[in-house]
N, C-alpha and C positions, 0 to 999 in steps of 0.2 A: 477672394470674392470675384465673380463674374462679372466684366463689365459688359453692360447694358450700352446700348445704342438710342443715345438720343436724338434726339429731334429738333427740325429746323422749322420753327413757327413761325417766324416774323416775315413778314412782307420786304423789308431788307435785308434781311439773308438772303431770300429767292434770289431777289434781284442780282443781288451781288453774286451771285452761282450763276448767272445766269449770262450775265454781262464779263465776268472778268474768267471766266471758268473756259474748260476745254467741252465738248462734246461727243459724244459717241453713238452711234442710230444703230438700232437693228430691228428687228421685225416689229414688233410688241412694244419696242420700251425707247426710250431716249435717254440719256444717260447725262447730265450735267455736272462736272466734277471741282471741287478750286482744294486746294494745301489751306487749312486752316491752322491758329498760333495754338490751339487748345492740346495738342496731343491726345486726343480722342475723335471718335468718327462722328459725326450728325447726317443725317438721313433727312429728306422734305419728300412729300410726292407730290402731285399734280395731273388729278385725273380730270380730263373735259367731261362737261355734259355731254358731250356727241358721243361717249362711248355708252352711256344706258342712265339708267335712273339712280337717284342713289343708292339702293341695297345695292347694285353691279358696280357703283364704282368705289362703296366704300368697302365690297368684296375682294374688289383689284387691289387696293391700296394695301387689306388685310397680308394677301398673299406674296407682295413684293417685300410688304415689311416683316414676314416670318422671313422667305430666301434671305434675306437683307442680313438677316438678324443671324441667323446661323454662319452665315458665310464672315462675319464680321471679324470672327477669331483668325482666317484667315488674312485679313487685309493691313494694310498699310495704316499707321496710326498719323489723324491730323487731317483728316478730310472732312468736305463738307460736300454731300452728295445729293441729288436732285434727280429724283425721276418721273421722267414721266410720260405715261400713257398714250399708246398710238390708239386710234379709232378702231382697229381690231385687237385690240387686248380684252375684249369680251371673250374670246376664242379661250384666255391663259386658264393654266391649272396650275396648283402648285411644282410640279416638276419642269414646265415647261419652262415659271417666271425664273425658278431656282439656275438652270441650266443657261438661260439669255444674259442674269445677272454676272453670272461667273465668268461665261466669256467676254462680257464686256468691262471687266473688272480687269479681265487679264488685259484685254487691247488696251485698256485705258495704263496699265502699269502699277495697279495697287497691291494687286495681289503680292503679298508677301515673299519674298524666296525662304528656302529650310531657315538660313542663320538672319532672317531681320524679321520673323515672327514676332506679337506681340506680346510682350510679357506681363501677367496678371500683374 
């Protein structure tokens, strides 16, 4: 079975990504990271209303959590990850957010190497 990539709902997890975690900027996206005890990945996003209304931002959110999703078999099991939206992420498309995520996956150190991939 495939695992799926949950989700960080609560108002204290943010926080807690947010306050205790590392960071990473790039164009688009902002990246908040912490080691969680669950051996599995959770995802949050956090788009402002200064990037558009909400069909645009619940667009954004759509597109970071597909890259998100696919990329996930790659990554590092045990995190808890937080993104979110720069004031020109109206600009993203799926390739673009795909491509931003991965590089900052890799600077951030999750990304997997060949032998510590995650095992179904």
């Amino acid at each position: 079975m495939k695992e799926t990539l949950s989700r960080l709902r609560k108002n204290r997890e943010f926080k807690r990504v947010y306050k205790l975690g590392n960071k990473i900027v790039a164009k688009y996206t902002v990246l908040f990271y912490i080691q969680n005890d669950l051996g599995y990945n959770r995802a949050g996003f956090s788009i402002s209303k200064k990037v558009g209304n909400s069909v645009r931002r619940h667009r954004i959110k759509r597109l970071y959590f597909e890259a998100l999703r696919r990329l996930n078999s790659e990554l590092k099991s045990g995190y808890d990850l937080v993104i979110v939206a720069r004031k020109n992420a109206i600009e993203l498309n799926y390739n673009i957010s795909k491509k931003e995520l991965e590089s900052m996956l890799k600077r951030a150190r999750l990304w997997a190497h060949e032998g510590e991939k995650k095992t179904k």
